[in-house]
N, CA, C and O of each residue as an XYZ file, in Angstrom:
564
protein
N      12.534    -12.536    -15.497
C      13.474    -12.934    -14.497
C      13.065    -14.281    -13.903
O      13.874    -15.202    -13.791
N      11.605    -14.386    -13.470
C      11.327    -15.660    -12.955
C      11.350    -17.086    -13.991
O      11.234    -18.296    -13.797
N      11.546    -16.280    -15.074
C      11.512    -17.706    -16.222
C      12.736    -18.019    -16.283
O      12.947    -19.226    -16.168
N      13.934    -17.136    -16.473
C      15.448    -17.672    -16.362
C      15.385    -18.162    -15.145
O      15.134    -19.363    -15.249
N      15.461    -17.925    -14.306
C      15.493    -18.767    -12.681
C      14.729    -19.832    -12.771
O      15.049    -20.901    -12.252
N      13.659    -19.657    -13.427
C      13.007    -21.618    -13.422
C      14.326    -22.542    -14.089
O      14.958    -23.509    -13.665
N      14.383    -21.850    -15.158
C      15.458    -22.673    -16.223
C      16.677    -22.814    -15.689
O      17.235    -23.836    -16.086
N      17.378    -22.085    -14.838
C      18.616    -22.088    -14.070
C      18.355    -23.390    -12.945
O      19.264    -24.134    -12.575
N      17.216    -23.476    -12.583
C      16.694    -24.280    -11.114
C      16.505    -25.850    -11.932
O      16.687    -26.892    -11.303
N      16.174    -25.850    -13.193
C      15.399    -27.143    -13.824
C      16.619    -28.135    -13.599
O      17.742    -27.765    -13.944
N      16.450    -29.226    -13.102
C      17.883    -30.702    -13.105
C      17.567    -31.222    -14.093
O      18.523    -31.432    -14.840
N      16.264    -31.661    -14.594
C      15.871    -32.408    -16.263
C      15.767    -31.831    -17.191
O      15.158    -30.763    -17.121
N      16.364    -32.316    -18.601
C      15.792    -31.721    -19.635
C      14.316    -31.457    -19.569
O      13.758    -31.995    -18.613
N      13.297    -30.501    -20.652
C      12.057    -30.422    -20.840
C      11.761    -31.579    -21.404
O      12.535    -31.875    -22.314
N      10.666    -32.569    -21.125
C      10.419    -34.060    -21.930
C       9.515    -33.048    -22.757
O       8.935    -31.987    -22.528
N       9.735    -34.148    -24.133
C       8.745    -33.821    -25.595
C       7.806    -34.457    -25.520
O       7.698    -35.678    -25.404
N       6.784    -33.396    -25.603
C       5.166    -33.633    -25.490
C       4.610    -34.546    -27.102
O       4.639    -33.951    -28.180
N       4.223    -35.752    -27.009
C       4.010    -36.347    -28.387
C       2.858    -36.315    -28.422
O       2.302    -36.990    -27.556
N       2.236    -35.780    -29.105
C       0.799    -35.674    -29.906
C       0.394    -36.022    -31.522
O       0.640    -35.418    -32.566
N      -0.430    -37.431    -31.200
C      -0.930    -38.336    -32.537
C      -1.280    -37.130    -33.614
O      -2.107    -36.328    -33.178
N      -0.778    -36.863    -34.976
C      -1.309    -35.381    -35.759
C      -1.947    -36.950    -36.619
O      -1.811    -38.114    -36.243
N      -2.694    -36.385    -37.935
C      -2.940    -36.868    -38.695
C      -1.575    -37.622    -39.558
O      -1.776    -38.748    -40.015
N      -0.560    -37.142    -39.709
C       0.371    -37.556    -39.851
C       1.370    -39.009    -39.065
O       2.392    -39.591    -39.429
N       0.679    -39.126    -38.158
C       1.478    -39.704    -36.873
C       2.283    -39.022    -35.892
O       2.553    -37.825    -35.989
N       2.559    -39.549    -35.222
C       3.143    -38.744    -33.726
C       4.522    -37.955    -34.118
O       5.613    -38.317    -34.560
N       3.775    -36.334    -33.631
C       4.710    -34.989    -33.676
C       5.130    -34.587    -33.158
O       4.149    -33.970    -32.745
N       6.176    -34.078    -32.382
C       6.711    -33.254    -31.159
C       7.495    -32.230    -31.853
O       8.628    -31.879    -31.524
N       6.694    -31.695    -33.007
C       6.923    -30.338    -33.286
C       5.704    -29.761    -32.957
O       4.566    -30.201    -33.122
N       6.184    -28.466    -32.352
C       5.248    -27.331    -31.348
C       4.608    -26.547    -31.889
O       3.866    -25.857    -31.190
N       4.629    -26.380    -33.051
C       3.194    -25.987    -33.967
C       2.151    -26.246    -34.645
O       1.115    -25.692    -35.011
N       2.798    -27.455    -34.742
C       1.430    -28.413    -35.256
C       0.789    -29.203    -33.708
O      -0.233    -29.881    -33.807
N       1.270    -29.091    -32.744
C       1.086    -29.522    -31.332
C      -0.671    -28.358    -31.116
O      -1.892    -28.445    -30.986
N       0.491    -27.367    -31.219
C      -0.752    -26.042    -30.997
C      -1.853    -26.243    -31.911
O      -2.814    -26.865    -31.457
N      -1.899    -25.903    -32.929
C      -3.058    -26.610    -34.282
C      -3.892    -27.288    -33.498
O      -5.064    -26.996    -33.262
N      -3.381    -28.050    -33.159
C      -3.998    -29.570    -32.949
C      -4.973    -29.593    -31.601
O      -6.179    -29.840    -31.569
N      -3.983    -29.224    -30.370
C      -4.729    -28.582    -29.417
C      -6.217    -27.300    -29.750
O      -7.389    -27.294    -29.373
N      -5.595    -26.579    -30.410
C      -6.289    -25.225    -30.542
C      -8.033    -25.533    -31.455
O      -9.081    -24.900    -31.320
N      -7.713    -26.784    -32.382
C      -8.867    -27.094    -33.126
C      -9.641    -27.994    -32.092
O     -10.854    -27.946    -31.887
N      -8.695    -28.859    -31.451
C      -9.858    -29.219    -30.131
C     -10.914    -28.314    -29.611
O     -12.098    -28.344    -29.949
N     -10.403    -27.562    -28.812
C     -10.743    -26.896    -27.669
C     -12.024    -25.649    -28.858
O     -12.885    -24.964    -28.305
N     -11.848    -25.640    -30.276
C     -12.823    -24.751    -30.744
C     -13.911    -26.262    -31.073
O     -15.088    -25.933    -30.931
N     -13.793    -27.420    -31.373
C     -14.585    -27.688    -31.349
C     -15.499    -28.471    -30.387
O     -16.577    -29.045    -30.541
N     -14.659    -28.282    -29.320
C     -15.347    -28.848    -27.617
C     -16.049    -27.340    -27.696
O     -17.255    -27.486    -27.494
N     -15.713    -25.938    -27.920
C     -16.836    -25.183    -27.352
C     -17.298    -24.064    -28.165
O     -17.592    -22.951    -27.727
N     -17.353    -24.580    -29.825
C     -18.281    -24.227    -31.144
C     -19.185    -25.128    -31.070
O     -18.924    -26.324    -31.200
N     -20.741    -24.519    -30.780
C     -21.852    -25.007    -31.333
C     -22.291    -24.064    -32.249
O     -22.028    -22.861    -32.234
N     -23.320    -24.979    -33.456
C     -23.741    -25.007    -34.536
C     -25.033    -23.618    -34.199
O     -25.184    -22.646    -34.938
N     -25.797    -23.877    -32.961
C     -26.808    -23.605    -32.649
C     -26.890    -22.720    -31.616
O     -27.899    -22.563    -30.929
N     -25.808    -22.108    -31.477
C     -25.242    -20.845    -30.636
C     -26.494    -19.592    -30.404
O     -26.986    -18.771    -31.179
N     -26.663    -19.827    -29.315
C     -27.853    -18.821    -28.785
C     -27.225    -17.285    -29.452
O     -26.076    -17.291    -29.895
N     -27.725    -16.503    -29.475
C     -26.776    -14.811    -29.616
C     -27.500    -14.352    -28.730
O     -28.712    -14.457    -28.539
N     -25.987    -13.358    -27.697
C     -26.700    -13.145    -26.377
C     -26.578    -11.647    -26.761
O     -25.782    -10.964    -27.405
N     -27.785    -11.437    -26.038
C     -28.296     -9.758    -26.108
C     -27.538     -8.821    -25.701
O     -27.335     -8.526    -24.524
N     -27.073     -8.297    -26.675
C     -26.597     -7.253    -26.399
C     -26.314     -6.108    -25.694
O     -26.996     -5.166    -26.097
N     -25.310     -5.731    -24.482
C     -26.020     -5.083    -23.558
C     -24.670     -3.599    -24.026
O     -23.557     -3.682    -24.544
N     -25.294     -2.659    -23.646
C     -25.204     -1.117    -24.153
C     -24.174     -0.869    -23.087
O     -24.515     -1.309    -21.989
N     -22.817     -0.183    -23.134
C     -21.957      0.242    -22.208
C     -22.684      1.478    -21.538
O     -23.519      2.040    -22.247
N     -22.508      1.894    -20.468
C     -23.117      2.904    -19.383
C     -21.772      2.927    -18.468
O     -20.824      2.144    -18.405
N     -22.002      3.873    -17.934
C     -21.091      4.348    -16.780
C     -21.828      3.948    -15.453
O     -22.889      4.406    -15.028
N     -20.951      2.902    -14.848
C     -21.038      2.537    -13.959
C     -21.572      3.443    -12.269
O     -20.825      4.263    -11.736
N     -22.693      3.131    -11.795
C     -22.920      3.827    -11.164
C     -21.824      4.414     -9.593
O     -21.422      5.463     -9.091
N     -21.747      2.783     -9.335
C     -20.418      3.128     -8.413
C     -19.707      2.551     -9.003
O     -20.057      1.450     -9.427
N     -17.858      3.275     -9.391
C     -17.289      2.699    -10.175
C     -16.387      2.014     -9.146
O     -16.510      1.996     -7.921
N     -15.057      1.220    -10.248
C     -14.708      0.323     -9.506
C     -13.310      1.391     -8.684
O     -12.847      2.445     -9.122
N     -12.972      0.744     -7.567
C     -12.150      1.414     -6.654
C     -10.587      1.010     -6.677
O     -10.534     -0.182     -6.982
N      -9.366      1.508     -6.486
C      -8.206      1.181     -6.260
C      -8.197      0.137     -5.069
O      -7.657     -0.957     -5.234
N      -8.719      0.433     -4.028
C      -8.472     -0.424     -3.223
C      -9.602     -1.935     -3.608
O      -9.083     -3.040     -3.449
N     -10.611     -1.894     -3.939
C     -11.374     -2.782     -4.744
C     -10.529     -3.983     -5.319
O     -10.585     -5.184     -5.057
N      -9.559     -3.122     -6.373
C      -8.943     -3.685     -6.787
C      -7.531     -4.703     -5.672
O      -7.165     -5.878     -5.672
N      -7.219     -3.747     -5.051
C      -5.943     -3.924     -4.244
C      -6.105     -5.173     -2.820
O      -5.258     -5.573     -2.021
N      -7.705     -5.539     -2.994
C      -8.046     -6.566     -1.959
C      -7.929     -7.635     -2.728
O      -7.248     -8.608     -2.405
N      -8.791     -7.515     -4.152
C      -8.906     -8.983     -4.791
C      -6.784     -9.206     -5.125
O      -6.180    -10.278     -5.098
N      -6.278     -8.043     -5.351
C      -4.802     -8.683     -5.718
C      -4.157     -9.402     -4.453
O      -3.747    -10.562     -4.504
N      -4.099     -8.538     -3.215
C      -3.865     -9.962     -2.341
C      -4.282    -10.984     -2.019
O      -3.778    -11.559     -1.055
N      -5.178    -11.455     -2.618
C      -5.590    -12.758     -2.749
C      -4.945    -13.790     -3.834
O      -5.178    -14.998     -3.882
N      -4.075    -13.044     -4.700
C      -3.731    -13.826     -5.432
C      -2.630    -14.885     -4.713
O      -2.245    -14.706     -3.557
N      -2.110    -16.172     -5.666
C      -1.578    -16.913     -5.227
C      -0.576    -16.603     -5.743
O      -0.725    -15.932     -6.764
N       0.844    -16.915     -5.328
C       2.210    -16.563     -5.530
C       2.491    -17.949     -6.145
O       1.929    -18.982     -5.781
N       3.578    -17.844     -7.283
C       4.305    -19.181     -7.689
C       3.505    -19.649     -8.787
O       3.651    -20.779     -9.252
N       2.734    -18.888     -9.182
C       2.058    -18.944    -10.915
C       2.526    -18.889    -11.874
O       3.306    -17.950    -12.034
N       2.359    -19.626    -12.752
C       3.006    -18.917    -14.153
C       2.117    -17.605    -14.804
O       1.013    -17.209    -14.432
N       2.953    -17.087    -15.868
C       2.421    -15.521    -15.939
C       1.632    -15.552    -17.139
O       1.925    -16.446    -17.933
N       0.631    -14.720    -17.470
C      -0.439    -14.918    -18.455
C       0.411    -14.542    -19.803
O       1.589    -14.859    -19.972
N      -0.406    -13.797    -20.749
C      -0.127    -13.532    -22.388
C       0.468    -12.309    -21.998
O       1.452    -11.996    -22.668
N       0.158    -11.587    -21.157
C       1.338    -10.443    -20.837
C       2.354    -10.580    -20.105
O       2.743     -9.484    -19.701
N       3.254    -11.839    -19.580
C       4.019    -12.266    -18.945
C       4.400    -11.395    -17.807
O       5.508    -10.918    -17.563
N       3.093    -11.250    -17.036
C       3.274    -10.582    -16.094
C       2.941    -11.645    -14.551
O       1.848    -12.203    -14.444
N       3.635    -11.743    -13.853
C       3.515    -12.456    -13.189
C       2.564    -11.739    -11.665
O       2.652    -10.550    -11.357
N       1.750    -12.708    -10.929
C       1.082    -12.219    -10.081
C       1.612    -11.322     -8.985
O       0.852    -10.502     -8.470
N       2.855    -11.426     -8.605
C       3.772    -11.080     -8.167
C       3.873     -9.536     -8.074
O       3.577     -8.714     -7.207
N       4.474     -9.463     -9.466
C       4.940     -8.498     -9.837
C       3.574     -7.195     -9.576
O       3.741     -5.985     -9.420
N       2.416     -7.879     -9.599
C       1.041     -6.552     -9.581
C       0.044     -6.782     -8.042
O      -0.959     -6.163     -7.686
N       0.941     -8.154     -7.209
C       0.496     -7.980     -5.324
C       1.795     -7.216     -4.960
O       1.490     -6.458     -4.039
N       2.825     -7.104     -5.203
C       3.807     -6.754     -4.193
C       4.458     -4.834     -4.762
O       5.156     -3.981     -4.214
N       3.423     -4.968     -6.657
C       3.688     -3.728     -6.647
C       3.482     -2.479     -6.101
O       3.305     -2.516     -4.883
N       3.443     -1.246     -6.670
C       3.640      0.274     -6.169
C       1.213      0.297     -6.295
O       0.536     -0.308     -7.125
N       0.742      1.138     -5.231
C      -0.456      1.253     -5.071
C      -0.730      1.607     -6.636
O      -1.697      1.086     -7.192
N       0.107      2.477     -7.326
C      -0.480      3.069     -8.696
C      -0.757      2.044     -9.665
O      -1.025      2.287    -10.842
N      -0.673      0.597     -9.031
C      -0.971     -0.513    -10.387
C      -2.286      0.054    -10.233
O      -2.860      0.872    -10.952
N      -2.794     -0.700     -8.835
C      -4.295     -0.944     -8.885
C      -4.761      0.167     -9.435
O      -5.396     -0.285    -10.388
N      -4.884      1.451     -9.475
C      -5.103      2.431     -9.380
C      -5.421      2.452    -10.945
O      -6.564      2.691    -11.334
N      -4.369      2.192    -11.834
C      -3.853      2.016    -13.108
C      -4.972      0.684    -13.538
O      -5.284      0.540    -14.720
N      -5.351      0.042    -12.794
C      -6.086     -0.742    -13.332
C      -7.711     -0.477    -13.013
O      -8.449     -0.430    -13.997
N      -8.167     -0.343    -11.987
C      -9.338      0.479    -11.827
C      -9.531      1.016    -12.680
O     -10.471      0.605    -13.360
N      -8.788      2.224    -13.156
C      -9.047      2.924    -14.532
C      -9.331      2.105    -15.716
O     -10.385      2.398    -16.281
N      -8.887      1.487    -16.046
C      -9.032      0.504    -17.256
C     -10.465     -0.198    -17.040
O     -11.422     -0.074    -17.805
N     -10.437     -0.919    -15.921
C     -12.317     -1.683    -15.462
C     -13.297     -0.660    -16.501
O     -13.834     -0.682    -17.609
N     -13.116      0.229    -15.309
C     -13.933      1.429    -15.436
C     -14.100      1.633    -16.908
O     -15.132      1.225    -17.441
N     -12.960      2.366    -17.771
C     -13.159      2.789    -19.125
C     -14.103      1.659    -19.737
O     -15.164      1.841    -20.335
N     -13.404      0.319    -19.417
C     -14.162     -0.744    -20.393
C     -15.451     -1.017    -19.806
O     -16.138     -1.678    -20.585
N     -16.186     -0.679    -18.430
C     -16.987     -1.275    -17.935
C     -18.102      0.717    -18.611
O     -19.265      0.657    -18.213
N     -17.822      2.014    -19.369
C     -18.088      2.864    -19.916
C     -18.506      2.962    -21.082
O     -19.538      3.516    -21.463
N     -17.399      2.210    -21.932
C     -17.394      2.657    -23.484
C     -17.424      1.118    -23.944
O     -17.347      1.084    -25.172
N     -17.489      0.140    -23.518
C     -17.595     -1.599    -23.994
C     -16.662     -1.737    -25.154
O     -16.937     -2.408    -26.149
N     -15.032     -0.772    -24.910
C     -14.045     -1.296    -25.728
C     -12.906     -1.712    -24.467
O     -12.574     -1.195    -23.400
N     -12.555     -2.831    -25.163
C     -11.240     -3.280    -24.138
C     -10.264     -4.258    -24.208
O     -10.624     -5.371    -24.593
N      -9.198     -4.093    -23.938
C      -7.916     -4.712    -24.664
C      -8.007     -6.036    -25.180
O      -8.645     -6.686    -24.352
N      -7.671     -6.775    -26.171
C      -7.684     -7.669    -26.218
C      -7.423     -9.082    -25.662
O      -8.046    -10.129    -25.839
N      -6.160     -8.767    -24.832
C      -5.568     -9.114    -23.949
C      -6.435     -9.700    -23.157
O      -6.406    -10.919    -22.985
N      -7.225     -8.997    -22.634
C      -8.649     -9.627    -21.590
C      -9.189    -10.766    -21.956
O      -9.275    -11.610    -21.065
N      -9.679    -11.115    -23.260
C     -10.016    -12.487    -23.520
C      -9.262    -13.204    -24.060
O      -9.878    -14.051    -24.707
N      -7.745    -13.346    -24.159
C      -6.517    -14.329    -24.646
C      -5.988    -15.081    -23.268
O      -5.915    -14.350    -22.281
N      -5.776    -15.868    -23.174
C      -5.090    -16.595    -22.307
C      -4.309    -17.856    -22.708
O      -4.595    -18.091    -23.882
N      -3.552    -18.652    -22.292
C      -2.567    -19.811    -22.578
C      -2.759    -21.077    -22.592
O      -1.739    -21.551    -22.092
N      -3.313    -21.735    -22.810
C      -3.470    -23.124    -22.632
C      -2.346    -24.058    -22.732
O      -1.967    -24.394    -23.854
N      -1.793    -24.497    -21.719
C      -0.540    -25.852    -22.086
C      -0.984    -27.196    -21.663
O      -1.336    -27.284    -20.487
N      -1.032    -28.171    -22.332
C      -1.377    -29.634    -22.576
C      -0.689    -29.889    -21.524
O       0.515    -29.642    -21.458
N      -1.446    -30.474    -20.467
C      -0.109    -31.492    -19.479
C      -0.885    -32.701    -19.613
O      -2.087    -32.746    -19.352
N       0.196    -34.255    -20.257
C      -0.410    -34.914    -20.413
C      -0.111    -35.748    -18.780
O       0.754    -35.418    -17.968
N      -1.399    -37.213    -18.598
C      -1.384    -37.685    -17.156
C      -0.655    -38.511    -17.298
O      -0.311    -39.117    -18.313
N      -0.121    -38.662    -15.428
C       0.808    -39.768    -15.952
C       0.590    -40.726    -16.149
O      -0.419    -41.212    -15.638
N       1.492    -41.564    -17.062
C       0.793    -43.464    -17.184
C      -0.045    -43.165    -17.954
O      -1.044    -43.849    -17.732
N      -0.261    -42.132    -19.200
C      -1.535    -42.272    -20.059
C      -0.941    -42.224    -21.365
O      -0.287    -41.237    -21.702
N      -1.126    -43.289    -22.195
C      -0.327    -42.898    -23.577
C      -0.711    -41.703    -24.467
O      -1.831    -41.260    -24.722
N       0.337    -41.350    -24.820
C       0.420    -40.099    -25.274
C      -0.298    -39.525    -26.454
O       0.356    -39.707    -27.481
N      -1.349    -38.935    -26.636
C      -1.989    -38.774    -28.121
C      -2.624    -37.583    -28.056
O      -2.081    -36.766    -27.313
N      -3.817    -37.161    -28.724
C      -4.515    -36.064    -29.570
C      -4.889    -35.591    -28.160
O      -4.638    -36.488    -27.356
N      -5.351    -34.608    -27.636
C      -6.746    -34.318    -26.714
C      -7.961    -34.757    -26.776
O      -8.566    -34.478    -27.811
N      -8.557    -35.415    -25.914
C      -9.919    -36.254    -25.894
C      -9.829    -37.445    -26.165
O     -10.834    -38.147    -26.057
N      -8.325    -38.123    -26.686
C      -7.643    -38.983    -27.191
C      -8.163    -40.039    -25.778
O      -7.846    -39.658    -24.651
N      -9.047    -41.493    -25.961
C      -9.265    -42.579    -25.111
C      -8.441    -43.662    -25.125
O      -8.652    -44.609    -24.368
């Protein structure tokens, strides 16, 4: 709902994001992503990658709480865009107590058995380029 209402609210077209490919400059959105996405693995792939020790799931001695949860959500900021589950902040400060509740549970399981959605480590990255900066690759001088 909040994404049709952005788009209903927008007065400008979306401007096309141009990014230098090996090819020359693309403002097709998949080779955009590529391009971005091989950055950002090789700004934070090293060769010489420590391996961190392994730590054993246990059950949390005090686990985590509904309301725990229900303090850090009013803190969130309103007028965000919404993550890989297009859930907006909104929608889980102003919801019914059984989110948090619903989510506590989940901490917990994963903070138990050290399995947990994938979802948890995916997030979105969108290129905003600056203004007055010509337009090219990421890291692009």
């Amino acid at each position: 709902m909040y994404r049709v209402v952005r788009e209903l609210q927008r007065k400008e077209p979306k401007k096309k994001i141009l990014v230098d490919s090996e090819h020359g400059i693309t403002t097709n959105e998949k080779i955009q992503t590529e391009i971005v996405k091989k950055f950002f693995q090789d700004q934070f792939h090293s060769e010489k990658e420590e391996m961190i020790k392994e730590v054993k799931p246990l059950k949390m001695q005090r686990a985590f709480t509904s309301t725990e949860i229900e303090k850090a959500v009013k803190r969130l900021k309103t007028g965000k865009s919404a993550g890989i589950d297009e859930l907006n902040g909104e929608l889980i400060k102003y919801g019914p107590e059984t989110i948090c509740e619903g989510i506590a549970e989940i901490y917990n399981i994963m903070a138990e058995t050290g399995e947990f959605p994938t979802e948890v480590k995916e997030g979105i990255l969108i290129p905003l380029p600056k203004p007055g900066k010509k337009p090219g690759p990421p890291g692009h001088l």
